[in-house]
Structures are given as C-alpha cells and as structure tokens.
VEXFIRO-82497 format. One record per residue (C-alpha): residue in three letters; y, x, z. Coordinates in steps of 0.02 Angstrom, whole numbers, plus 50000, padded with zeros to 5 digits. Each point is the difference from the previous one (the first is absolute). Layout:
BEGIN
AlaYXZ...
***
This chain:
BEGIN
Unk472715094851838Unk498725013949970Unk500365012550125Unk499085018250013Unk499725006550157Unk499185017750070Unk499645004150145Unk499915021550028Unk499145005950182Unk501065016150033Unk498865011550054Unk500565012450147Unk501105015749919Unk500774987649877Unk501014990150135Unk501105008050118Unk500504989550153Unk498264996450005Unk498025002349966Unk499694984149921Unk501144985749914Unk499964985649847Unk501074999749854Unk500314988049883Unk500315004149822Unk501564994549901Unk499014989449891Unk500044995649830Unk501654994649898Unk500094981649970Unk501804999949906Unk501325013949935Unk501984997349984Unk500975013949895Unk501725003850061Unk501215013349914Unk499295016450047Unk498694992050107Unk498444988150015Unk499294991050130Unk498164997350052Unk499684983550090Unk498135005150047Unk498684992450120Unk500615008650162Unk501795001449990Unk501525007149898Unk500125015649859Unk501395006449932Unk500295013049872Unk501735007049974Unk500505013149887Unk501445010550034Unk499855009949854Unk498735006149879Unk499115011550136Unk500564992550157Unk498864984650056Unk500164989750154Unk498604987450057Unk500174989950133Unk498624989550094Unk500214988450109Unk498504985950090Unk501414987950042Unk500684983749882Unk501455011949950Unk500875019650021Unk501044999750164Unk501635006449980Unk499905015750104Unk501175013149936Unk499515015749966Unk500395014150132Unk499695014449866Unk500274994049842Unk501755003049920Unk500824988449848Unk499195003749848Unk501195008049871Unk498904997449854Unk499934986949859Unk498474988350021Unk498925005649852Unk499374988149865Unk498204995950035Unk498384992649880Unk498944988350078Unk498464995349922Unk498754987550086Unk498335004849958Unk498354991050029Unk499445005850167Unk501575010650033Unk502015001449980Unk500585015249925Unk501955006450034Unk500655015549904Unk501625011550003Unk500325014549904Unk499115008950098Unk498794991250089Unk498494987549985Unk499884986650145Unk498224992049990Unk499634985150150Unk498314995149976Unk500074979550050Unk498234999350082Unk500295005050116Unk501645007349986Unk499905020349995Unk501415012149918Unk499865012649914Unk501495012249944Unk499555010049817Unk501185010049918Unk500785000249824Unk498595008349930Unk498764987950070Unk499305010550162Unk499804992650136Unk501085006150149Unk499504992250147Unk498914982750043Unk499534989750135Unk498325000650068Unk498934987449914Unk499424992850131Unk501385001450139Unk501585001649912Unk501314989650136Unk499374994550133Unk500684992650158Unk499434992750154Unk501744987250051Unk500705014650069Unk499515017449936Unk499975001949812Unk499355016249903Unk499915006149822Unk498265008149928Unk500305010749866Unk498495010249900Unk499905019050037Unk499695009449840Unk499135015550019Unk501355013550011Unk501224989250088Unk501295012750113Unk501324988450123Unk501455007650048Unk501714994650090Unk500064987650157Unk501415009050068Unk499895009050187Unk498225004850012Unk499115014650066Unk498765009149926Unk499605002349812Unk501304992749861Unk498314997149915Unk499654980150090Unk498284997449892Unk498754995650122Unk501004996650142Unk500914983150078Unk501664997550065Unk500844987650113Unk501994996049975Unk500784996350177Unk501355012250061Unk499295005450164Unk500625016150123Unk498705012049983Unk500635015950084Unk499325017549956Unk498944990749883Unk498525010149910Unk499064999649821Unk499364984249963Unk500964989650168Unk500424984549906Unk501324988649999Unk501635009350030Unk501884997349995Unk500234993149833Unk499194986949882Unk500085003849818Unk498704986849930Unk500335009349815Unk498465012149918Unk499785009349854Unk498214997649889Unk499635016449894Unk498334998249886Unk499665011949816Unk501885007150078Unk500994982949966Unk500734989350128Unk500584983250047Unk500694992950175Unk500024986050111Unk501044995750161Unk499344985450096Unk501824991950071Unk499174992150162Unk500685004350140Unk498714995150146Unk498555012750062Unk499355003649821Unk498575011949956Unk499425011249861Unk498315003049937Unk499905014749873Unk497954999349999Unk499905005050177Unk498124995050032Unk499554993649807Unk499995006549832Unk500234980449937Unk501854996150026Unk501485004050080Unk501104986050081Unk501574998050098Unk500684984250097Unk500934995350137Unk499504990550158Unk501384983649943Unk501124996349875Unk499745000449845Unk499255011549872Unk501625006949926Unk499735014849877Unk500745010849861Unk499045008049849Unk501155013149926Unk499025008249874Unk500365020049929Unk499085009149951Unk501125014650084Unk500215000850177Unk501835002549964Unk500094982849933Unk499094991350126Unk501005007550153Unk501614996249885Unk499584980649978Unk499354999950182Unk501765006050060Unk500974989149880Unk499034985450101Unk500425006750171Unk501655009349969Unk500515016249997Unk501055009050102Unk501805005150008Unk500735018650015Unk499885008850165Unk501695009050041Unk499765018049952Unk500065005150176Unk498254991050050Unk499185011949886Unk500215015250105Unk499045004950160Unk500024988150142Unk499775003650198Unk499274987550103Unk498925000250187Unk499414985350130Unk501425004250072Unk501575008950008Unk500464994450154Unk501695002450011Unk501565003849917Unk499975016550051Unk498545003949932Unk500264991649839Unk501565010549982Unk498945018950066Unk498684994649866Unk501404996449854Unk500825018250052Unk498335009049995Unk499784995449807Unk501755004049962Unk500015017950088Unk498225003549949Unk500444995649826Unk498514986049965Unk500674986849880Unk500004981950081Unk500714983249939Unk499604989250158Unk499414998250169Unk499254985650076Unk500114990850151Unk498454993050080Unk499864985950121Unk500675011450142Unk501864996149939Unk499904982850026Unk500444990650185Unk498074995750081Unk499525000249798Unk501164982549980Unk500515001449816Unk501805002349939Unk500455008150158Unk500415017550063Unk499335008650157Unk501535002650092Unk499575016350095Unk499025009349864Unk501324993349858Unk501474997250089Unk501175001749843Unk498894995149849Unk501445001149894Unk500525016850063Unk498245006249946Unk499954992149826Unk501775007749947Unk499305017750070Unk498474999149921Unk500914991849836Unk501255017550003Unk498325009650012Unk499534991649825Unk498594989650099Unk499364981149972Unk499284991350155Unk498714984649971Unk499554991150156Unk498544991450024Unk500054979750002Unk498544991850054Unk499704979549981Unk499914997650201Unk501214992750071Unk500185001650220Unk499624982250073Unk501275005650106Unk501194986050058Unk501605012850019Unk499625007149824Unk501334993049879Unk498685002749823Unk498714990450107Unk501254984650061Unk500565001149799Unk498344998049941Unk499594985650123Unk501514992149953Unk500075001649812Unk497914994850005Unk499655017749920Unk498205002950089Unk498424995949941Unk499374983150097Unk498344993350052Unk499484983149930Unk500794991650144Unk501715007949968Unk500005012550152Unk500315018649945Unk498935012449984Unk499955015350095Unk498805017149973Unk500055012950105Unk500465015849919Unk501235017850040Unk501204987350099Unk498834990150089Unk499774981749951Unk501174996449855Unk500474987749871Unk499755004049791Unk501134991549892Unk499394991549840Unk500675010749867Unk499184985649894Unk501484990350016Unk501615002649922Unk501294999150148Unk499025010650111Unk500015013449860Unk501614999549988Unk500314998850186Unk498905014950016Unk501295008549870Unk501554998350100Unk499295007550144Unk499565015849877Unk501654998949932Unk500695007750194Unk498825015649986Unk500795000849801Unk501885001050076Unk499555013450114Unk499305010849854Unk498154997850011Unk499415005449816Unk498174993349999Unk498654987350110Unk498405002350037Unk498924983950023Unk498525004250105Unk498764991150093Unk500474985049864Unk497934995849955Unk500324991750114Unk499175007950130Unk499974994550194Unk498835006350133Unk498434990249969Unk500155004649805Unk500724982549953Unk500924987349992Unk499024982250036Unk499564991149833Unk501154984850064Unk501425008650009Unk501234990349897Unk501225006149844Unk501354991949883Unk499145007349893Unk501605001049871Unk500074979749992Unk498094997249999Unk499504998150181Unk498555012850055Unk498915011150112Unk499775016950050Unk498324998449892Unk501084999849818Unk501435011250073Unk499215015050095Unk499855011949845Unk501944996949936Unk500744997850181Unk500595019049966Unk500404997349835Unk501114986350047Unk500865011550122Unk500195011549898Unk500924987649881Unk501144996550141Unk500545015250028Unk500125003949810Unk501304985549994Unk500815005150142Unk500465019349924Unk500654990649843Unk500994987350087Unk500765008850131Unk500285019149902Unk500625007249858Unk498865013149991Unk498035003349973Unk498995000150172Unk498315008350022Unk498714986150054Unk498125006050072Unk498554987350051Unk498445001150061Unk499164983849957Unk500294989649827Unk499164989749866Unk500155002149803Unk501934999949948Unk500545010650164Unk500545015949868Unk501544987349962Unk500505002650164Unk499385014450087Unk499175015850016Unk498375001750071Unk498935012450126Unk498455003050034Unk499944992550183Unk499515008050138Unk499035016549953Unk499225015450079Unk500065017849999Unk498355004749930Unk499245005049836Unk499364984849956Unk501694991150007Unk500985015949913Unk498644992649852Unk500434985050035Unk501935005049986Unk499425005149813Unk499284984449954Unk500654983050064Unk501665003449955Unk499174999949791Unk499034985450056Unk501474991950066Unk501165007549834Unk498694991949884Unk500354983850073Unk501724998749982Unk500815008550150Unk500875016349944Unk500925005050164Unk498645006350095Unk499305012950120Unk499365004750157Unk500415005150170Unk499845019149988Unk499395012450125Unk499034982050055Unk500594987450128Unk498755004450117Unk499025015550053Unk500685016049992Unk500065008549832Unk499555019450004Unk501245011149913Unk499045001249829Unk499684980750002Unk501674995750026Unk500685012649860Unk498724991849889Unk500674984250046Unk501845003449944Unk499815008549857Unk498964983349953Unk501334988850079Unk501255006649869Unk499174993949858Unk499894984550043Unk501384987049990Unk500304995750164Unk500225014750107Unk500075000250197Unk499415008650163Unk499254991350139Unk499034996950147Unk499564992150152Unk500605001250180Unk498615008550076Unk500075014549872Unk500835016249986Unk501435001049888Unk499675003249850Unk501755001649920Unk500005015549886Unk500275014550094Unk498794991150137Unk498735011249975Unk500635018249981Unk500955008349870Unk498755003949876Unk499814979450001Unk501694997749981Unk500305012549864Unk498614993449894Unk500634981550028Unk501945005649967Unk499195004849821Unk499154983849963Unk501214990350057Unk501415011249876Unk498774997149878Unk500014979850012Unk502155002849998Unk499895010249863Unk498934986949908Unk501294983850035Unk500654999949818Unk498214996149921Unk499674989950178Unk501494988449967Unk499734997949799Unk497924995350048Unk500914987750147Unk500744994049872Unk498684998349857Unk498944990950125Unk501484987750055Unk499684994649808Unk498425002449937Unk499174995150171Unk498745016849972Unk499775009650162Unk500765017950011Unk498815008050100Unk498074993449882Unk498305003349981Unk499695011749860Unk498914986049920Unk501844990449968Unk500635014749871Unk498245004149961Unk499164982849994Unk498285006949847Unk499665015650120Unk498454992450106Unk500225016050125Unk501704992850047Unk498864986450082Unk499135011650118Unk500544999950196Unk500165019049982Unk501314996449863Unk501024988850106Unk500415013050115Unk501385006849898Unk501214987849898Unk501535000449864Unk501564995850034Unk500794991449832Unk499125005649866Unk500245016849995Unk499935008350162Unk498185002250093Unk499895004850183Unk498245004150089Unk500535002950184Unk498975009550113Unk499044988850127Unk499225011650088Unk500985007850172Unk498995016649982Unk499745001749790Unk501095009949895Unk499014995249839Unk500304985049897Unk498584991249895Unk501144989549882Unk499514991249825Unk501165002249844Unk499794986649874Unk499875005549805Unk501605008049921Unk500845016150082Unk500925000450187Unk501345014550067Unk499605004650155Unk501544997750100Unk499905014050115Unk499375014849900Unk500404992849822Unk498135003949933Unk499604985149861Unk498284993050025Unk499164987849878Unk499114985750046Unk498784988950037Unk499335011550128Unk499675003650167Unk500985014450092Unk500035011150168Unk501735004050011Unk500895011350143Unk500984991050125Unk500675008950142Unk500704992050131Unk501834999249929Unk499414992749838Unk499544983449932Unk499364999549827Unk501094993249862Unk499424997949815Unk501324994949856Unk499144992249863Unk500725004549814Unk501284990049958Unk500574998550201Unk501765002250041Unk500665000150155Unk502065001050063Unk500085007650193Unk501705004650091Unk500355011950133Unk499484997450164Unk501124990350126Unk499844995250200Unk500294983149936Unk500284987249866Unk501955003349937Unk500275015650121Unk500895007549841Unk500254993649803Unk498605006249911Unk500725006649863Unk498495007149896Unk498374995349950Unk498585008049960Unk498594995649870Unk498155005350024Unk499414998149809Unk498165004549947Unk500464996949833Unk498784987249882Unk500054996649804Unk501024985450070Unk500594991750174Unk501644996150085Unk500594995750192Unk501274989650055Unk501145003650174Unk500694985550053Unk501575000750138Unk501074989850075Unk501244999250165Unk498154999350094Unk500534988650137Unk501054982449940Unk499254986349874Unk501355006349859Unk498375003849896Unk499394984449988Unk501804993849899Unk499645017049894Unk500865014050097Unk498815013849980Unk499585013849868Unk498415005449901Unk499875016449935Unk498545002049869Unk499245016149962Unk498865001049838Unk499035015749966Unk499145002449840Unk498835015649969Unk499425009249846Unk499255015249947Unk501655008249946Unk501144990950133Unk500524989550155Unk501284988449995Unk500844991150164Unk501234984749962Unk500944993450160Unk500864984249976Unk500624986050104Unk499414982949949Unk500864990950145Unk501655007950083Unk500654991850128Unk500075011250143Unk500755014950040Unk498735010950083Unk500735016350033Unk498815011649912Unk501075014749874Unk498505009249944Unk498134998849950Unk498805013950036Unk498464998049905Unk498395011350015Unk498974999049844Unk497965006550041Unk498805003049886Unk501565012249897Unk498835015149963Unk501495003649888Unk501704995749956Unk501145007749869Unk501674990650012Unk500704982850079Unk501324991649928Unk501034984750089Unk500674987649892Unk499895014649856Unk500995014050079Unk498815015150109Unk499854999950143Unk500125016650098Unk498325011250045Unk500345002950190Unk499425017050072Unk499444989750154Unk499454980550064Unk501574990650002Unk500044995450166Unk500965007350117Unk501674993549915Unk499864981749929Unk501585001149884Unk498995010749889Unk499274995449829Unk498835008649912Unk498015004850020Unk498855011450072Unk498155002249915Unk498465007250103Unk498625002149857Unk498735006550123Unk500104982250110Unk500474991949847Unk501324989750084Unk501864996549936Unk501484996450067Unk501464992949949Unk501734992450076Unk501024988349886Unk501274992150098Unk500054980849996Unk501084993549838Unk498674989049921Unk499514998649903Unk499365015749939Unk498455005549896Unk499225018050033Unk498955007049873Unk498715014850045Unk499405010949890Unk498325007650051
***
C-alpha cells in the first residue's frame, strides 16, 4: 500500500500547550466511496468525510482511527433540510464535488481541500503543506491567509471584535474582573466569521475538548484551528452575507425560543440581598420611587449554608410569603442554582444524588467532590439523562412556590483550584467519558436541564441566565457577560462582547451594569444604564464588598437620569419583543455590529466603529463610554439617519461630533425605520396597553411588523399571537401608511395607533380609508379617544391617531 507521510516541526507560537511538538499529516487518499449527499476519503492516515447538508452548508469530518466513533453531537441540532443532489467527478490527481453553489476540490496527493464558489473563486484552502495534521491526540486544520483576511466571532471574548492577528483558546474558565485581552472566559463558541473583498463564509469546529484558534497570530502564512483530542469536526457554511452565515450557523446549533415579555424589562440583582426583609425594602423603593422593574434576584445568601434547593430559615422564613408579596408588587424573582451539591450526610439532594448515582465519579467509581461556596460538594452529571431529569424535579419545588426564572452560575464548572481533574468521569449521554470532552458543555448541559425542567413542570415561559456554555446554549438560555468591573475599560467592553457574542448566535445578551466589582462613580454608572437598556438582556449588579448600586444608590441626580433610561428601554418593549422575536427565527442577533446591516462599508470594520451598534436594521445606538464626556464621536453609514433626540436628518457615510449631555444617549433612525413604543409602565402588564405608537422616517418603500402575544405561556408556538404590518410608501406628491394584520390570533388590547410621520416639511390633507381626517389645533395627546392630526411644518413632524380597526390605509398629501 503506498502510503504518504509528513512530518511538520511546529515551531514555538504555532503550538499552544507547548514550545515544540510533531505532527503527522493526513496523508494522501488511497480510495473514495460516494454516499447520497456525501463521500468518503479512505486516505493514508486515517478517515475523511464530506457531507453536504445543503448547497452552502458543508461538513468534513476527520478522523486518524479505522472508523468515526459515534459520539453525539452536544451542539448540533437535527438538520431540517433536504440532502442536496451532488456531482462527483474523479479527476486525475484530484476528486471534484459540486452543489449549486459550491465547488469541493480534494487534491489526492496528498489530500488538501479546497472550497471555490459558483463562479470559480476560491474561498478558502488548506495550507499546502500542512493542511490536517495530527499528532494521536491533538489534531489541527491549516488554512491559507489571503491578504485582507478580517476573523470575526468566537463568542465571549474581550477586546476587539476584529480577531485578525490574534489566538484564542476555547475552555470555559472563571476569570473574575477579567481585562482586554484575558483569555479564555466563561463560554466556548468554537464558530468565526472570515470577511475578505467584503464577502464572507464560516466555520464552527464541533470539538468539544480544549480547542484553539489561530487567526495569523504570529504568521502571515495560515491560519489554523484544532483541538487538543477528538476529532477534527467542522462546518463550511458559505455566504457571502454575514446574515447568511450567522443564519445557517444557528440553523446548525438552534435557535432560541421566546422570552416571556416580562424578562425584557429592567432587572435588580446584588451578591446579596440578605434577607427577606430587605428583598421586600428594595422591591418598595422602586415602586414608591417610580423606577420600572420586572425582577429581583436572589443571590447565594437565600440559600441554607449555600446547599441548593433550600431556604435559609431565619433570613427567609416564609419563602412563599415573599414570592406572593413580591408577585402582588408585579415582581419576578430568579434564584440562583449552582451545580454543587453539600457532601453533607443530613442533606436530603446530597443522599438523593448518592442514591440515584447522579455525581460525577472517579475511574474507580468513588464520587467526586470540589470544594466550592458550600465547602466540599458533589456535581451531578447533567450528561446523563436521569440525573437531568432528577435535577428537574428538584426545580420543579422552587416552580410551585412561584419562582419565575434560574440563574445557573458558577456552572464552567468552576471549583477552587480552577478545575475539575481530567479523570473525572461522565455518562457522557450513553458514550462513556471524561472531564477532558465535557468541560466546555458541562453548563450547557445544565442549562438543558433546567430548560426541560420549566417545560415539564410549568405552563408558562421561565427566564433562564448562564454564565458558562458551548455553541447551541441560545436554545436554552440567555447569556452574561460573567463577572465584570466597574471601570471604563469594561463599560467598552459592555459595548462590544455582547455584538461579538450576538454575531455568534446568542441574541439574549448583556452585561452586569454599574460593574460587579469596584465602585462605579455617578457619571460611569449613568453611562452604564443608559447602555444597559439597549441591550437585550438588562440587569443591575454587583458584588458583596461593594456599595449598592441600585438606582437611586448614588444620589438623586443618578437616579433621575437612570429612571429616564430605564422608561426609555419600557417604552421601547413593542419593537424589543417583535426583534425577540425575529431573532427566535432568523437566528440574527438583535443587538449587531454595524458591519451585519452594512457588510461593503470597510469603516464598519474599524474598532472605533464597533463602539456603537444597530439594533435590527433600522435603529443605530452609539452610547457614551466615557464617565466624564458629553460628546459622542459616532459613524453613520451612507443613506440619511433622524436623529432621535433633536430630529435633525444627517446624511451619511460620515463621521460626526454630536452633543450628548448626560441625560441623553444618541439615537439615529435610518429612512425607512419604523419603530412602535407604548407608554411607560412600573412593570410588564401593570395596565393593558391600549395604544401604540409608530416612529416612521418615511422611505420610497419599507414596512415593520409588531408581533404580540399573551407574553408569558407557549400558546404562540400552536399560533396564538398577532402580527400587525405597517407598510409605508413615499413619493414626491404623497405618503401612504397601510396597517394590516397578516396573522390574528390574539387579542392584544391596543384601540388606537398614534403615528408620528418626520421628515413632513408639509402636509395638505390626510385621508383614512378615503374620508379626512380632522386638522387638530393641538398634538393629540392628552385624550387618546381622539382622531384626527396635528402638523408642525417648522419640525416637520406629523401626527396622527387612527384608532385600531385594521385594516386601514392613510394617504398623505404633501
């Protein structure tokens, strides 16, 4: 048998665990078997497989053993799709696979892919002399770096959402008040985003050991990624628009499910409210002060000596007393949950777990036990199916007494001494394991547990938070940014990991605002919120030894500027909830990088640009990150942008100094943008909202869709919910509005529709559904029942109300 061997000396920079190691190439392909939607490469060194899951989405799989294990995949969801028809075409020298969309070239000596397009250009190759390599254990992937190459993606990272240059490790780790560049941190997203001549393709590497990313760190030859075992695992989904590529990414991994409405809204947290009393003094102060608040959390402090599923019985004596009270108040409570588990001999979840064989083992069958918040504990193995559900009933107590949400900390998982040892044992879901191939989805797993659990033991939607995860946690959870600090640098950072994190594939994000640690001063912490609500996850917190930083913490002039942001993020939930839902289907992030919407404008590349971001496609927000500026240096890409606050219409691309006082954030509406707000409320379903009202910069042509439904039960997902599409079209004579209602299923409430029309230098009549409307002498505001419109030519804003029998058309005559 002729077999091709290469041996590559990895120079120091190139290998990561250490200076100096031998790889041995993949060889050359000695025979090739074709498969429906797939072919197979027996080649000197092992096992390649080429799967196509549809004309853009490829899937190669290496392995150096006989034959692919049957390891299941811990991200990777049932594909929906068709298999596509392939052409395969054995060449002299090479085998060449095509789709509609894509050329597959595997060069047989020795065996190197490369991935062209339809057009013939190539997209992406392996290194000609590297390509896969392994060395038994470790395997990597060397692909060519084309001058121009940009990386983005990887998930949680610090720093720039530009990776070119720069390598990255994937293994969830605790890293507390982390800083720029501090690398690895809570969660593993092994998923990045190539941009080159402002096209893009992706790949997600679905390997769940230690793996590592090379984006030309060190070399302008090659970039690589790999993992330390297992095998080489990875997905080629091709674009060319970003859009695309996070779309098939997320149709790979999942996507996630609607939020109830309520999780949207501001949320209270602190390390810790130590006692009922407290809890209840902190819930009255935002109801008398008037701050808007959806939920409060409870920190370790609630729980007896930090033993989970229990109740301090001194500082919560009646834990359902204090739910119902809080519940009246219009509050949610999530409790923490952490994976420890008391070895405690008295504790009845700890003689469960012993009994049931729920704890990870050593390889001689005695438990394991970590030291963590309760002292030396046991972790149960999530990996296996009883203990998850096990795990569930135990939730399902804290359900019955009217906890709304859980918050799975501490789940990387992390134990004094950073780890877990490698021998640690897991079920590993049927396929026996270590800690080495579970680490990075142990809080994944956990977080599927307790995903199960809400569904199986409640009727109605549950707000789930996580610290650590792997690719596929956005089907169960939402995700923060871990364990900040309140400084400058991580009020930046507050800006940009949550895009990084949106452009790969988590869309419930945010940060801990005001910081978890340190002590924010009064401008940083305004900063902060104003941030915080415009982004999708929203919540206050810090640590023990801080000072309270709830909003009125810090004086009144604090807590009147943070009572406006905070309005302002109520006032947005309509457009929040239709984006929630948008991303529950398309899989796009809410909160992006302008280069998503704006993917040929090289200036939305720059690190300066990535300090402001869109939300949807229409709405751009450049928050001040600065404690002491009140001046914004913000980009506008080409076309023309309202400016929400003073309703000035700039035209872009440019660069702009705009005013921003301390009680302002700037806002720009591009043309075409419509927006639908409400009235403010303390909290989600205080009172029916029964109007809504329509930001429109009008465009030649564009349209919005609210979506609604109850906000809290899974009725939606059998159809119970309404759209209501607005469609603006824009002349030189006229406007024209059209509300209709594709999808009617739910009874929201709203009776009337104010809509404020900008750029209206003039209007000479408005007719709805062909009959006048009445020219009001003033805004109609104060009384909702009226109809009719009010013009002001010098702002060049109209307004109209309509009340809510759809559908309706409204012509304007300008």
């Amino acid at each position: 048998m002729n077999r091709f061997w290469i041996v590559v000396t990895v120079i120091l920079g190139l290998s990561a665990p250490a200076a100096r190691a031998e790889f041995v190439s993949i060889g050359s392909v000695e025979r090739v078997n074709r498969s429906t939607g797939a072919v197979e490469f027996v080649v000197a060194n092992g096992l390649l497989s080429v799967y196509f899951l549809s004309d853009h989405v490829v899937r190669f799989r290496y392995t150096n053993r006989p034959s692919l294990p049957p390891v299941p995949s811990y991200a990777v969801v049932p594909w929906k799709h068709t298999v596509p028809s392939i052409e395969v075409e054995e060449k002299e020298g090479l085998v060449e696979i095509r789709t509609k969309e894509l050329l597959v070239r595997v060069k047989k000596t020795p065996c190197r892919i490369s991935i062209l397009d339809s057009q013939g250009r190539t997209l992406v190759e392996d290194d000609e002399s590297l390509g896969v390599t392994c060395d038994e254990d470790e395997v990597r992937c060397f692909k060519k770096l084309k001058p121009g190459d940009r990386f983005f993606g990887l998930g949680e990272k610090s720093g720039s959402l530009d990776r070119t240059g720069k390598q990255y490790t994937m293994w969830n780790s605790d890293m507390p008040f982390y800083t720029k560049g501090d690398d690895p941190l809570y969660v593993s997203i092994p998923f990045f985003i190539r941009m080159n001549d402002r096209k893009a393709y992706g790949i997600f590497l679905d390997n769940t050991y230690r793996s590592h990313f090379n984006m030309g760190a060190s070399n302008d030859r090659f970039f690589w990624f790999g993992a330390e075992k297992g095998d080489l695992d990875y997905y080629f989904i091709q674009g060319p628009e970003i859009r695309r590529v996070i779309e098939g990414y997320t149709e790979l991994t999942g996507r996630m499910e609607m939020p109830p409405l309520w999780a949207l809204g501001f949320q209270q947290s602190r390390w810790s409210y130590a006692s009922d009393s407290t809890v209840r003094q902190i819930a009255r102060q935002f109801r008398d002060r008037r701050i808007p608040c959806d939920v409060i959390y409870l920190d370790i402090a609630y729980l007896d000596g930090y033993r989970v599923f229990t109740w301090d019985k001194e500082r919560f004596k009646d834990p359902n007393g204090l739910l119902n009270a809080l519940a009246l108040e219009g509050f949610k409570v999530v409790t923490i949950i952490e994976p420890a588990v008391k070895a405690d001999n008295t504790y009845a979840v700890a003689k469960e777990g012993l009994a049931g064989d729920h704890f990870v083992k050593y390889p001689d069958g005695s438990p394991y036990k970590g030291e963590v918040w309760p002292s030396w504990s046991y972790f149960p193995d999530f990996t296996r199916e009883k203990t998850r559900r096990w795990w569930g009933e135990n939730l399902s107590k804290f359900l019955g007494q009217g906890v709304s949400g859980f918050w799975n900390d501490m789940n990387e998982p992390a134990v004094w001494g950073k780890n877990m040892p490698d021998v640690v044992k897991f079920a590993g879901n049927g396929h026996g394991t270590d800690h080495k191939r579970i680490h990075n989805v142990y809080g994944l797993e956990m977080a599927r547990a307790t995903f199960d659990a809400t569904h199986s033991h409640s009727q109605k939607r549950h707000l789930i938070l996580t610290r650590a995860g792997f690719s596929g946690i956005q089907r169960y959870s939402a995700v923060w940014t871990g364990d900040n600090e309140a400084n400058v640098n991580h009020l930046e950072m507050a800006c940009t990991m949550p895009q990084s994190m949106g452009l790969s594939g988590l869309p419930f994000v945010g940060s801990d605002v005001g910081g978890f640690g340190g002590a924010p001063s009064p401008g940083l912490y305004v900063r902060w919120m104003q941030l915080g609500a415009f982004t999708p996850f929203f919540r206050a917190h810090s640590a023990l030894d801080t000072p309270n930083k709830e909003p009125w913490a810090l004086g009144e002039e604090v807590e009147r500027l943070c009572r406006k942001a905070i309005e302002l993020r109520y006032r947005f939930l309509p457009f929040w909830y239709s984006e929630f839902r948008k991303a529950s289907q398309s899989g796009l992030p809410i909160m992006r990088p302008l280069l998503v919407n704006f993917q040929d404008d090289e200036v939305c590349d720059s690190e300066e640009a990535h300090k402001e971001f869109m939300l949807g496609d229409s709405l751009l927000v450049a928050p001040v990150l600065s404690e002491h500026d009140t001046t914004k240096k913000l980009y506008l890409p080409a076309g023309r942008w309202l400016d929400w606050n003073d309703h000035s219409i700039v035209s872009g691309p440019r660069w702009s100094t705009v005013e921003a006082p301390r009680d302002t954030i700037p806002l720009f509406l591009r043309e075409g943008g419509i927006i639908p707000l409400q009235d403010v409320q303390n909290y989600v379903g205080e009172k029916t909202i029964n109007q809504i009202e329509w930001f429109v910069f009008p465009a030649d042509r564009s349209s919005y869709e609210l979506y609604q439904d109850d906000g809290q039960s899974y009725r939606y997902q059998h159809g119970e919910y309404s759209v209501t599409r607005v469609e603006v079209e824009k002349n030189a004579e006229s406007v024209s509005i059209r509300l209709l209602k594709p999808h009617d299923r739910y009874h929201a409430g709203v009776k009337a529709h104010l809509f404020r029309l900008f750029d209206m230098a003039s209007c000479r009549s408005i007719t709805l559904n062909g009959v006048p409307l009445p020219r009001l002498g003033e805004e109609p505001l104060p009384d909702k029942r009226t109809v009719g419109f009010f013009h002001d030519p010098k702002k060049g804003i109209l307004t109209f109300r309509t009340d809510a029998s759809l559908p309706l058309t409204v012509l304007v005559r300008r």
